[in-house]
N, C-alpha and C positions, 0 to 999 in steps of 0.2 A: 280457711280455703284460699283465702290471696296470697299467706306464703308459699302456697304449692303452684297457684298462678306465677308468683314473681320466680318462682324456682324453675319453674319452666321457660318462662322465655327466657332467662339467664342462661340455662342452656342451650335455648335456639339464637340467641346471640352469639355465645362462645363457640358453639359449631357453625353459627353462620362465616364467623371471621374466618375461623382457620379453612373452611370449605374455600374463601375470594381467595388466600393467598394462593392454597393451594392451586385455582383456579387461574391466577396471576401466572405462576407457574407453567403450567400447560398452556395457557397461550402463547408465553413465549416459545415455550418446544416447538407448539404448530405453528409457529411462523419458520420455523427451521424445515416441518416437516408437515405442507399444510396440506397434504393428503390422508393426514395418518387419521383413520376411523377410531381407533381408541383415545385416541384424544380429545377427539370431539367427542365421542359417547362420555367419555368422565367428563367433560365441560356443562356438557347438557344434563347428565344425570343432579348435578352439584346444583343446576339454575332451576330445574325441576323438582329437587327437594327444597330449596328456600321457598320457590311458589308455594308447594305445596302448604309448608309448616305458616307461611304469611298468608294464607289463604284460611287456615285453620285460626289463626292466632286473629284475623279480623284486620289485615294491614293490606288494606283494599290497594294501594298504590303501589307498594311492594311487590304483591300480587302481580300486578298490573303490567309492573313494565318487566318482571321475569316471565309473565305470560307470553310478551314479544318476543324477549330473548329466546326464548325456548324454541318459540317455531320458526327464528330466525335457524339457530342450533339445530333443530332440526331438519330444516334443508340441506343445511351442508351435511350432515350425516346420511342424509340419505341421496346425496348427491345430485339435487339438486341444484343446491347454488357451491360455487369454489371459491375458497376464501383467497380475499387480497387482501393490499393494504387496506384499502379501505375497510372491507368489513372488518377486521382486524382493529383498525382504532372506533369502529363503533361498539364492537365486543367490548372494548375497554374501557369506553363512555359507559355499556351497562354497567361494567362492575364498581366504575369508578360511582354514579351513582346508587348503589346497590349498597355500596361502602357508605354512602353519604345516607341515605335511612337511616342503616341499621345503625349509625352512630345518633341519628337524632332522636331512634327507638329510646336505644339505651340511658341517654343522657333524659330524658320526659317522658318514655313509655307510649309512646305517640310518635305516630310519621311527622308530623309537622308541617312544614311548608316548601318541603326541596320539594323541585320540579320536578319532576318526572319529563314532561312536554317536548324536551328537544331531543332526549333520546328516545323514547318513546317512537316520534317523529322519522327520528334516522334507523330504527329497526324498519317500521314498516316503508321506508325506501329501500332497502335491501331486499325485503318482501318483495318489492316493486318492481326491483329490477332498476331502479333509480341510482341507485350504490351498487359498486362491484357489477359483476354481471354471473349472469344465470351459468352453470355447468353448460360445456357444449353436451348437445344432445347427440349418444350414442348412436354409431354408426347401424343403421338398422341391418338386423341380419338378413342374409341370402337365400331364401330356401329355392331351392330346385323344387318346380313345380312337373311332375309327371302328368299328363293329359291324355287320356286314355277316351277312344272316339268309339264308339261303337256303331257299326252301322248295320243297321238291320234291311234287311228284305222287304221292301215296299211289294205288297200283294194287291194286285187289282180286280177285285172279282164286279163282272160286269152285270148290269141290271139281267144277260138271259142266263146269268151260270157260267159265262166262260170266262178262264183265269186268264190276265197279261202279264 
Protein backbone atom coordinates (compact mmCIF):
# COMPACT_ATOMS: atom_id res chain seq x y z
CA UNK A 1 0.00 0.00 0.00
CA UNK A 2 2.76 2.74 0.50
CA UNK A 3 3.87 2.22 -3.00
CA UNK A 4 0.53 3.32 -4.26
CA UNK A 5 0.89 6.20 -1.50
CA UNK A 6 4.36 7.25 -2.70
CA UNK A 7 2.91 6.71 -6.40
CA UNK A 8 0.57 9.15 -5.72
CA UNK A 9 1.96 12.04 -4.26
CA UNK A 10 4.81 11.54 -6.89
CA UNK A 11 2.23 12.43 -9.16
CA UNK A 12 0.66 15.40 -7.14
CA UNK A 13 4.13 16.64 -7.11
CA UNK A 14 4.87 16.32 -10.77
CA UNK A 15 1.49 18.02 -11.74
CA UNK A 16 1.93 20.24 -8.98
CA UNK A 17 5.39 21.70 -10.66
CA UNK A 18 4.21 21.75 -14.04
CA UNK A 19 0.55 23.40 -12.83
CA UNK A 20 3.45 26.75 -10.80
CA UNK A 21 5.16 27.03 -14.16
CA UNK A 22 2.46 27.10 -15.98
CA UNK A 23 0.89 29.32 -13.42
CA UNK A 24 4.34 31.58 -13.62
CA UNK A 25 3.19 31.93 -16.95
CA UNK A 26 -0.12 33.36 -16.80
CA UNK A 27 0.75 35.76 -14.39
CA UNK A 28 3.03 37.18 -16.52
CA UNK A 29 0.27 37.50 -19.47
CA UNK A 30 -2.10 39.10 -16.73
CA UNK A 31 0.21 41.55 -15.91
CA UNK A 32 0.10 42.49 -19.92
CA UNK A 33 -3.47 41.98 -19.66
CA UNK A 34 -4.77 42.38 -16.09
CA UNK A 35 -8.37 42.31 -16.83
CA UNK A 36 -8.45 39.24 -18.69
CA UNK A 37 -11.03 36.84 -16.68
CA UNK A 38 -9.47 33.62 -18.20
CA UNK A 39 -6.65 34.15 -16.81
CA UNK A 40 -7.46 34.44 -13.66
CA UNK A 41 -9.97 31.51 -13.70
CA UNK A 42 -6.91 29.14 -14.87
CA UNK A 43 -4.81 30.90 -12.16
CA UNK A 44 -7.43 30.10 -9.48
CA UNK A 45 -8.53 26.94 -10.89
CA UNK A 46 -4.48 25.53 -10.70
CA UNK A 47 -4.34 27.09 -6.64
CA UNK A 48 -7.68 25.28 -6.03
CA UNK A 49 -6.62 22.06 -7.40
CA UNK A 50 -3.07 21.96 -5.30
CA UNK A 51 -5.61 22.95 -2.19
CA UNK A 52 -7.58 20.52 -2.85
CA UNK A 53 -5.17 17.35 -3.59
CA UNK A 54 -2.90 19.02 -0.26
CA UNK A 55 -5.99 19.03 1.58
CA UNK A 56 -6.61 15.39 0.64
CA UNK A 57 -2.89 14.32 1.05
CA UNK A 58 -2.96 15.86 4.92
CA UNK A 59 -0.42 18.97 3.98
CA UNK A 60 -2.35 21.31 6.37
CA UNK A 61 -0.04 24.34 5.44
CA UNK A 62 -0.07 23.85 1.99
CA UNK A 63 -3.61 23.66 2.26
CA UNK A 64 -3.45 26.66 4.22
CA UNK A 65 -1.89 29.33 2.43
CA UNK A 66 -3.54 28.12 -1.21
CA UNK A 67 -6.78 28.36 0.82
CA UNK A 68 -5.67 32.36 0.96
CA UNK A 69 -4.62 32.53 -2.46
CA UNK A 70 -7.75 31.26 -3.82
CA UNK A 71 -10.11 33.81 -2.21
CA UNK A 72 -7.52 36.21 -2.88
CA UNK A 73 -8.05 34.79 -6.81
CA UNK A 74 -11.20 34.77 -6.35
CA UNK A 75 -11.95 38.37 -5.81
CA UNK A 76 -10.18 39.40 -8.72
CA UNK A 77 -12.34 37.08 -10.77
CA UNK A 78 -15.16 38.14 -9.67
CA UNK A 79 -14.24 41.64 -9.69
CA UNK A 80 -13.98 42.50 -6.80
CA UNK A 81 -10.51 43.48 -6.24
CA UNK A 82 -8.10 44.68 -9.52
CA UNK A 83 -4.89 43.48 -9.87
CA UNK A 84 -1.70 45.79 -9.44
CA UNK A 85 1.56 45.70 -8.92
CA UNK A 86 1.31 44.86 -5.82
CA UNK A 87 -1.15 42.11 -5.73
CA UNK A 88 0.83 40.74 -8.49
CA UNK A 89 4.16 40.36 -6.39
CA UNK A 90 2.01 38.90 -3.65
CA UNK A 91 0.62 36.32 -6.32
CA UNK A 92 4.22 35.50 -6.71
CA UNK A 93 5.18 35.36 -3.03
CA UNK A 94 2.36 32.47 -3.02
CA UNK A 95 3.83 30.55 -5.78
CA UNK A 96 7.16 31.28 -4.86
CA UNK A 97 6.23 29.76 -1.58
CA UNK A 98 4.03 27.11 -2.90
CA UNK A 99 7.33 26.17 -4.80
CA UNK A 100 9.22 26.16 -1.55
CA UNK A 101 6.63 23.15 0.13
CA UNK A 102 6.37 21.34 -2.54
CA UNK A 103 10.15 21.06 -2.86
CA UNK A 104 10.41 20.31 0.94
CA UNK A 105 7.38 17.67 0.42
CA UNK A 106 9.42 15.92 -2.10
CA UNK A 107 12.84 16.06 -0.73
CA UNK A 108 11.22 14.36 3.28
CA UNK A 109 7.55 13.65 2.39
CA UNK A 110 6.65 16.24 4.95
CA UNK A 111 5.99 20.16 4.73
CA UNK A 112 8.77 20.97 7.18
CA UNK A 113 9.44 24.14 8.45
CA UNK A 114 9.01 26.95 5.59
CA UNK A 115 6.90 29.59 6.70
CA UNK A 116 3.99 30.07 5.49
CA UNK A 117 3.30 33.32 7.97
CA UNK A 118 4.44 36.30 5.74
CA UNK A 119 2.53 35.45 2.75
CA UNK A 120 -0.08 34.10 4.41
CA UNK A 121 -0.10 37.65 6.03
CA UNK A 122 0.06 39.72 2.74
CA UNK A 123 -2.90 37.58 1.21
CA UNK A 124 -5.05 38.55 3.77
CA UNK A 125 -3.92 42.31 3.31
CA UNK A 126 -5.32 42.28 -0.07
CA UNK A 127 -8.38 40.73 1.43
CA UNK A 128 -8.12 43.77 3.60
CA UNK A 129 -7.92 46.18 1.28
CA UNK A 130 -4.48 46.80 2.92
CA UNK A 131 -2.59 45.93 -0.49
CA UNK A 132 -3.83 47.10 -3.92
CA UNK A 133 -7.04 48.54 -3.62
CA UNK A 134 -10.59 47.16 -3.92
CA UNK A 135 -12.31 47.27 -7.81
CA UNK A 136 -14.16 50.60 -8.19
CA UNK A 137 -17.53 49.97 -7.48
CA UNK A 138 -19.79 49.89 -10.56
CA UNK A 139 -21.64 52.83 -11.54
CA UNK A 140 -25.20 51.92 -10.20
CA UNK A 141 -27.77 51.69 -12.86
CA UNK A 142 -30.65 54.35 -13.53
CA UNK A 143 -33.95 53.00 -13.66
CA UNK A 144 -36.77 55.36 -14.46
CA UNK A 145 -39.17 55.24 -11.93
CA UNK A 146 -42.88 55.62 -13.22
CA UNK A 147 -45.39 56.91 -10.28
CA UNK A 148 -48.65 56.24 -10.82
CA UNK A 149 -51.05 58.46 -8.00
CA UNK A 150 -54.22 57.41 -7.90
CA UNK A 151 -56.82 59.52 -6.30
CA UNK A 152 -59.91 58.48 -5.34
CA UNK A 153 -63.23 60.24 -4.36
CA UNK A 154 -63.28 61.05 -0.76
CA UNK A 155 -67.35 60.31 0.21
CA UNK A 156 -68.71 61.94 3.24
CA UNK A 157 -71.82 60.36 4.33
CA UNK A 158 -73.05 62.41 7.41
CA UNK A 159 -74.30 61.07 10.82
CA UNK A 160 -78.33 61.93 9.19
CA UNK A 161 -77.81 60.17 5.49
CA UNK A 162 -76.65 63.11 3.67
CA UNK A 163 -73.72 62.85 1.21
CA UNK A 164 -70.83 65.91 0.74
Amino acid sequence: MAGADDEFLWEFLVESYENLDELDRALVALEQDPGSRPLIASIFRTIHTIKGTSGFLAFTRLESVTHVGENVLSQLRDGHLTLTPEITTTLLRLVDTVRELLGTIEANGREGDVDIDPVVAMLGDVLEGRIGAPAAAPEPAVEHVTETVLLEEIVVVEADGAVE
